[in-house]
C-alpha positions in Angstrom: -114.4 -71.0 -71.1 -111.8 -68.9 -72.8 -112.5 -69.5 -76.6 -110.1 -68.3 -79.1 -111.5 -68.5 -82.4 -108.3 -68.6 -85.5 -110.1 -68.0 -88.9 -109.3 -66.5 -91.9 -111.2 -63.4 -92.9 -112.7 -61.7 -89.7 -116.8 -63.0 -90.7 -119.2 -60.2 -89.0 -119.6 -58.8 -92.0 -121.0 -62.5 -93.6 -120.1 -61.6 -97.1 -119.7 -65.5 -98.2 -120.6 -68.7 -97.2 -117.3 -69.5 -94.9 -117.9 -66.1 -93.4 -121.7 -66.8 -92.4 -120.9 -70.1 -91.8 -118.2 -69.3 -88.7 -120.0 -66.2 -87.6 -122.8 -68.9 -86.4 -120.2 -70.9 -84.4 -119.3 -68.0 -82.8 -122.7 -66.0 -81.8 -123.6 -69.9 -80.8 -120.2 -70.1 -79.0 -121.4 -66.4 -76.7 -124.9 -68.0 -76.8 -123.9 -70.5 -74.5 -121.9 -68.8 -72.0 -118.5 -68.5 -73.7 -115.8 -65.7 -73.9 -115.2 -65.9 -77.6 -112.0 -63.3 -79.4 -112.2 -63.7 -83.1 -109.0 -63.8 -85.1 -108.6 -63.1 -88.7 -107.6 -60.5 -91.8 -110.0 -57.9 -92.6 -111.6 -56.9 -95.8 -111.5 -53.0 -94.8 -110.6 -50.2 -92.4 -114.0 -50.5 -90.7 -113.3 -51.4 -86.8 -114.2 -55.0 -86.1 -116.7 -55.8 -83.7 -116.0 -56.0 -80.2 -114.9 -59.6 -79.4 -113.0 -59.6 -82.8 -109.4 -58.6 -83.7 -108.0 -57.3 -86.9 -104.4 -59.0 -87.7 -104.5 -56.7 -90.6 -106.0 -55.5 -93.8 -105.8 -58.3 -96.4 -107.4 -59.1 -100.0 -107.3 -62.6 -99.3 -108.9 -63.7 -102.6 -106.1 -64.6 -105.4 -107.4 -62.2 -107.8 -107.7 -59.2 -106.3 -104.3 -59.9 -103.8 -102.3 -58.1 -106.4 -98.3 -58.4 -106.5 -98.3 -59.9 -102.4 -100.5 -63.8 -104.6 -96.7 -64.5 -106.1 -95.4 -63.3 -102.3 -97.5 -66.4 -101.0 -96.6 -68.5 -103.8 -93.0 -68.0 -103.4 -93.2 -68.5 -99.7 -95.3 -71.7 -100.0 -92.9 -73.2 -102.7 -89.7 -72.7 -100.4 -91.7 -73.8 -97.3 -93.3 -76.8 -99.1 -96.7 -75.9 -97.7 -100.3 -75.3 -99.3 -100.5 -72.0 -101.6 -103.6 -71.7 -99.3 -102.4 -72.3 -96.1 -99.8 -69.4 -97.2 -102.3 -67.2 -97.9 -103.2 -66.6 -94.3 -99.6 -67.1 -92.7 -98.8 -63.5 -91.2 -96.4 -62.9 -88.0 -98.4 -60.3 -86.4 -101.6 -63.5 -86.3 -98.8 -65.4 -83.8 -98.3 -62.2 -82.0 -101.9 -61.4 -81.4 -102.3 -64.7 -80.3 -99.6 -64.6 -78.1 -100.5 -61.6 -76.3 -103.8 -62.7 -75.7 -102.3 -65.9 -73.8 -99.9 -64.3 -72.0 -101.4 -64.7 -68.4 -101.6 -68.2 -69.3 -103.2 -70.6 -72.2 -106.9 -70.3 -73.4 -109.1 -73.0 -72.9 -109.8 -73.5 -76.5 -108.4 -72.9 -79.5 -110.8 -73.0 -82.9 -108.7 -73.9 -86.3 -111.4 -72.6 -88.5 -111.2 -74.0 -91.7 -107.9 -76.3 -92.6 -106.1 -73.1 -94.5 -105.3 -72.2 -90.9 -103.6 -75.6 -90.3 -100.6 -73.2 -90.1 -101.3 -72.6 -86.8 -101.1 -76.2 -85.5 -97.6 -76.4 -84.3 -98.3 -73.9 -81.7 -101.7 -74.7 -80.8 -100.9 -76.6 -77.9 -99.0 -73.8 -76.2 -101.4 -71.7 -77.0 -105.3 -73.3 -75.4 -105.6 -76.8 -73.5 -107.7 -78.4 -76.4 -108.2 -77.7 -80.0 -111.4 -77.9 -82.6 -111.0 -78.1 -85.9 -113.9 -77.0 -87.6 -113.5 -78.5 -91.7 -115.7 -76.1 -94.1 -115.0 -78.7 -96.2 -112.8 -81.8 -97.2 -110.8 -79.8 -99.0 -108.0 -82.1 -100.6 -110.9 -83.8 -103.0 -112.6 -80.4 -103.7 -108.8 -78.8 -104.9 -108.2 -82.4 -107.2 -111.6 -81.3 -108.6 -110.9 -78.1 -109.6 -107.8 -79.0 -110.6 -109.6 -81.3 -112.8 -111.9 -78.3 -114.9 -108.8 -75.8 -114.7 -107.8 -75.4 -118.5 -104.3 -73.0 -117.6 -101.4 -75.1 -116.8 -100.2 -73.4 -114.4 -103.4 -72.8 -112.2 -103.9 -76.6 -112.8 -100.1 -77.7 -111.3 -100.4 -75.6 -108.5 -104.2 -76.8 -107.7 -102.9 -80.3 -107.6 -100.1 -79.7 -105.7 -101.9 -77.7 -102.8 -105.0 -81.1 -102.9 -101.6 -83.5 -102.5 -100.1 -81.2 -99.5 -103.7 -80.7 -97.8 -103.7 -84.9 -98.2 -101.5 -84.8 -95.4 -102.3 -82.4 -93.8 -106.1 -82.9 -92.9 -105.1 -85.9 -91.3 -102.6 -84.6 -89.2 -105.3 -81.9 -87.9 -107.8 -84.1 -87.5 -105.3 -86.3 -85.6 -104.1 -84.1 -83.7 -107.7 -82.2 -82.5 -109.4 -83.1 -79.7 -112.7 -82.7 -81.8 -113.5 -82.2 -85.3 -117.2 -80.2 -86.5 -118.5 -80.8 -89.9 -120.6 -79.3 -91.7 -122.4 -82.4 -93.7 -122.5 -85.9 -93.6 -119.9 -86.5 -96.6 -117.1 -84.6 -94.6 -118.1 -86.0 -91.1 -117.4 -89.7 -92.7 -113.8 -88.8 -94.3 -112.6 -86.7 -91.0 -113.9 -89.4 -89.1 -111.8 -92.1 -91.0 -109.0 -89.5 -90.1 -109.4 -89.1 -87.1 -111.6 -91.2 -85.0 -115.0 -91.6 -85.1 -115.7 -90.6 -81.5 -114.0 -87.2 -81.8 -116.1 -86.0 -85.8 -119.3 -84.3 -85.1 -121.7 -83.3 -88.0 -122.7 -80.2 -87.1 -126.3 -78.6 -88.4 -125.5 -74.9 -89.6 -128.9 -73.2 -90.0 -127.5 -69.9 -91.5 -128.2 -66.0 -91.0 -131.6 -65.9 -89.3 -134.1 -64.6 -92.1 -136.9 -63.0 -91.7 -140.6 -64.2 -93.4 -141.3 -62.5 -96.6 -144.0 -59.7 -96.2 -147.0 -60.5 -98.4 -147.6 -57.2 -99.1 -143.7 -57.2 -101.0 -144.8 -57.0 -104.4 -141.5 -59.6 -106.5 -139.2 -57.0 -108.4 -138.1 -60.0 -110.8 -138.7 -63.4 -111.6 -135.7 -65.4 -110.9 -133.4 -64.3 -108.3 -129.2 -65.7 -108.1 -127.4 -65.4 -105.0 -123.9 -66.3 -104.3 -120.2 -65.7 -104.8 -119.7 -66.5 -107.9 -115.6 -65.4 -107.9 -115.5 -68.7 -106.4 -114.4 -70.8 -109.2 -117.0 -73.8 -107.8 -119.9 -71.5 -107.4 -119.0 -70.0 -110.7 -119.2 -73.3 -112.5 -122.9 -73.2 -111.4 -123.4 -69.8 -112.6 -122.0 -70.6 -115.8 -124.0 -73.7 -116.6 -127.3 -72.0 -115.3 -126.2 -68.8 -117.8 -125.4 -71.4 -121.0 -127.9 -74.5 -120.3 -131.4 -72.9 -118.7 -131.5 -69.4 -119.7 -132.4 -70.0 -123.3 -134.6 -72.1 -122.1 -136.6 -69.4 -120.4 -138.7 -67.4 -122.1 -137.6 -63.9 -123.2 -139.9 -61.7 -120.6 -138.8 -64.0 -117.1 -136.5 -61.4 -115.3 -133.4 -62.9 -113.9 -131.3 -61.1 -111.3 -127.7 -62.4 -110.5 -126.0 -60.7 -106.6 -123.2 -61.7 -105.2 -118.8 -61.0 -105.9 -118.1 -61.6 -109.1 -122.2 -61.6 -110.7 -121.0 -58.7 -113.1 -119.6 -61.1 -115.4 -123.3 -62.1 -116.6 -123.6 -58.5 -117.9 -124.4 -58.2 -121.9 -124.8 -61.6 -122.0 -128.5 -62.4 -122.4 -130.6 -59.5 -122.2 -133.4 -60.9 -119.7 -130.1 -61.1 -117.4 -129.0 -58.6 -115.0 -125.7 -58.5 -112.8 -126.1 -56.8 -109.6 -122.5 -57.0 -108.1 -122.2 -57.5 -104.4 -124.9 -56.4 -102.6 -125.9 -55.1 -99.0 -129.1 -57.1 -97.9 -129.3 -60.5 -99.1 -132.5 -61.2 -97.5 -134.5 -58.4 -99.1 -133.2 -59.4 -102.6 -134.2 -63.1 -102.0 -137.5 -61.7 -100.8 -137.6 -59.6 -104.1 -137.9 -62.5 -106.7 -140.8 -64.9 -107.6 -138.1 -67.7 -107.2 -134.4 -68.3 -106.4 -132.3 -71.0 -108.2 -129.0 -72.6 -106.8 -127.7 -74.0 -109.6 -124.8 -75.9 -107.8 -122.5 -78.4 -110.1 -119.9 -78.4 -108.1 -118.0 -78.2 -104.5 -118.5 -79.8 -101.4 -120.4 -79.6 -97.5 -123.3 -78.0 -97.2 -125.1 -74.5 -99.2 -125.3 -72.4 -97.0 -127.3 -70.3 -99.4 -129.5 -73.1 -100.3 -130.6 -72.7 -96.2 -131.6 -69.4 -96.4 -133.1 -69.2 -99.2 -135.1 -72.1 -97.6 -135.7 -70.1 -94.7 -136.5 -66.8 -96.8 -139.6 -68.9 -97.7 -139.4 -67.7 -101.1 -140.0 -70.9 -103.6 -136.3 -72.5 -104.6 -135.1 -74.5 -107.5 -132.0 -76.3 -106.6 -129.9 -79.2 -108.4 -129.7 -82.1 -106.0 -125.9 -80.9 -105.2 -127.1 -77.9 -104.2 -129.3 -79.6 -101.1 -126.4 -81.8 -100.4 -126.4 -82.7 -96.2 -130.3 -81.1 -96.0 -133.2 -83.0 -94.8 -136.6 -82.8 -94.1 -137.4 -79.9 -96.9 -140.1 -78.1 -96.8 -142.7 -77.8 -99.8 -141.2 -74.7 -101.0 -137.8 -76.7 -102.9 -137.8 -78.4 -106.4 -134.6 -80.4 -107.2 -134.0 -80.5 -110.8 -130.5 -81.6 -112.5 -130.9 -81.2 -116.3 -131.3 -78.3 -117.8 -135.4 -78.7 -119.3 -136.6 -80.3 -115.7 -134.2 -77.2 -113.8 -136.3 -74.5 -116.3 -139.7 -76.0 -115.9 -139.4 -76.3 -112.3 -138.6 -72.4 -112.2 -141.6 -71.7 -114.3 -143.6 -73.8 -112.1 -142.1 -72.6 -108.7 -142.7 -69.0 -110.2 -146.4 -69.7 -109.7 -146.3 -70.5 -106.6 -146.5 -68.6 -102.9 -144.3 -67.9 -100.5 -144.6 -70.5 -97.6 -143.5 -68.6 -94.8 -144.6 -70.8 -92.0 -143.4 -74.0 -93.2 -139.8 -72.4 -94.1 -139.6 -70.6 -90.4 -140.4 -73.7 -88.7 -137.6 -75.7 -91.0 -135.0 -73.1 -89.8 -135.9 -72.5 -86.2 -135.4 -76.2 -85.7 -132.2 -76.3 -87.3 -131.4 -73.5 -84.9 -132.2 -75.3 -82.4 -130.4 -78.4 -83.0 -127.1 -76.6 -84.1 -127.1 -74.3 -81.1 -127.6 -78.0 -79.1 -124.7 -79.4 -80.6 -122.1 -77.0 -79.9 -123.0 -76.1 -76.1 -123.0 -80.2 -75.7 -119.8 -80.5 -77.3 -117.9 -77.7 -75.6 -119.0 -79.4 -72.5 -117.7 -82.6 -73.8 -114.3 -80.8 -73.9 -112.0 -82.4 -71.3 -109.9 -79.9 -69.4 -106.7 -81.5 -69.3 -104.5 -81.3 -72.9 -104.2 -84.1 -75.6 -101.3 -85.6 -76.4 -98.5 -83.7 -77.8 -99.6 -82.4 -81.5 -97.4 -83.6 -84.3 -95.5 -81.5 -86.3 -96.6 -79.7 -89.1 -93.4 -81.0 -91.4 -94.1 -84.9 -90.5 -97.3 -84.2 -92.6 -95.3 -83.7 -95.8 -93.0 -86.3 -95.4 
């Protein structure tokens, strides 16, 4: 099949969770047989991949979009849609698209993540069926950070994009011909949107890690990987920095990687920000133990998989494992503070278990890569009904 995949940032590079996350529905996408073009903004000059196509260089995160954040905001508050959505609304994304159905529709067209629920009144013209793959229920997760935001005006416009996306998830999930999640929590809402026999939960089993060599001697003694400009990851980071780390003894060395990590700088001196980093895998192979210390968000940590799979002994809150079964020996869930700290004292002791954490992901692999050949084949080649429109969903 002709696949064409509308995302948001172009993911090859797999700098964050969403990114690693639709990078695997893509290579599993090839995997199978499948002619897959990637759409979406990229973070640099670099040339994309072949397969991939640049609409054009975009900071797509708020704080580091500059002057073209009020651009978006002004756009989405004449247009009445999500501050999100407008985000990754660009001209030359329709063109690109265009052009590459020009001898004649695709056979699918991927809406990756409900931000690009822009797209939607077109889809039909441009692929014979439509997947929606939902990152996350995203209306609840913007009401909650609406909830914690302490500035107005971040706070109005957070509950106003959770209200707009309350219509609109429905109307994608309506209008799709099949909907992928990423945990069982989302699977059940799209599923009361939009049918039951069209929601898949879908297995993501992350980047493929490699074992830890035995002979790697651990830099530091507690390792944090994430990106924590995210306000919901940074929630986590900040409770870990305030609640656990006096906890710890003065000698444990903590490391912090990952977008916006600097800010744990000068903090605590036992505490060291590493910014964004190139290899994730060798820094989680580097510490004695890694901590999630998730409080917040939604679907499933895509972090919390790899570090699984890095075999290197974890420490996560029970949010943090949220949609993961079957764990291996090498995880600890702790929630309060004392029991998260003794747990990374105790997991610091322990060895990597390698073969136990390879065998955890390979199945997961397995399963995942499963799933989406058997759905795609589910695909029926005629087109759905006619898609509603995008402005019935704010009515």
């Amino acid at each position: 099949m002709n696949i064409l995949f509308a995302t948001t940032s172009l993911p090859h590079g797999q700098t964050t969770g969403g990114e690693i996350a639709s990078q695997a529905f893509v290579d599993a996408m090839r995997k199978t047989g499948h002619f897959v073009q990637v759409f979406g903004f990229a973070r640099d000059f670099s040339p994309p991949p072949r397969g991939s196509v640049s609409v054009e260089l975009r900071a797509v995160e708020t704080a580091s979009a500059g002057l073209a954040k009020y651009i978006w905001l002004g756009r989405s508050l004449l247009t009445g849609r999500p501050y999100v959505c407008e985000k990754f609304r660009a001209h030359r994304y329709l063109d690109l698209l265009r052009r590459a159905t020009r001898l004649g529709k695709a056979d699918v067209l991927v809406i990756d993540h409900a931000q690009m629920g822009w797209l939607l009144p077109l889809a039909r013209r441009l692929a014979k069926s439509v997947i929606l793959v939902a990152h996350n229920h995203e209306a609840p997760l913007y009401a909650a950070e609406a909830a914690n935001e302490t500035r107005p005006l971040q706070r109005l416009m957070l509950k106003r994009d959770s209200h707009l996306l309350a219509h609109l998830e429905p109307l994608l999930a309506r209008a799709a011909d099949q909907v992928w999640t990423l945990s069982q929590n989302e699977q059940t809402a799209f599923s009361i949107m939009g049918g039951e026999s069209k929601t898949s939960l879908m297995p993501l089993a992350g980047r493929s890690i490699s074992p830890k060599d035995g002979l790697i001697s651990p830099s530091f003694d507690i390792g944090l990987l994430g990106t924590w400009a995210w306000d919901v990851n940074g929630r986590g980071l900040k409770w870990f920095i305030d609640k656990v780390v006096p906890l710890l003894p003065d000698h444990v060395t903590i490391c912090v990687a990952g977008r916006g990590s600097e800010r744990v700088n000068n903090i605590h001196p036992n505490v060291t920000g590493l910014g964004y980093i190139e290899d994730p895998v060798s820094f989680m192979h580097q510490a004695r133990v890694l901590a999630i210390p998730a409080v917040a968000g939604a679907g499933v940590q895509l972090k919390t998989i790899e570090a699984i799979a890095s075999g290197t002994p974890t420490v996560s809150t029970t949010l943090g494992v949220r949609g993961l079964d079957d764990l291996p020996a090498n995880v600890a869930i702790a929630d309060a503070p004392e029991q998260f700290t003794e747990a990374l004292l105790r997991q610091m002791l322990s060895a990597p278990n390698n073969d136990a954490a390879q065998a955890w992901a390979s199945d997961r692999q397995a399963r995942f890569e499963s799933l989406v050949a058997a759905q795609l084949g589910r695909l029926d080649a005629a087109p759905a009904s006619a898609t509603p429109s995008y402005e019935s969903a704010l009515a």
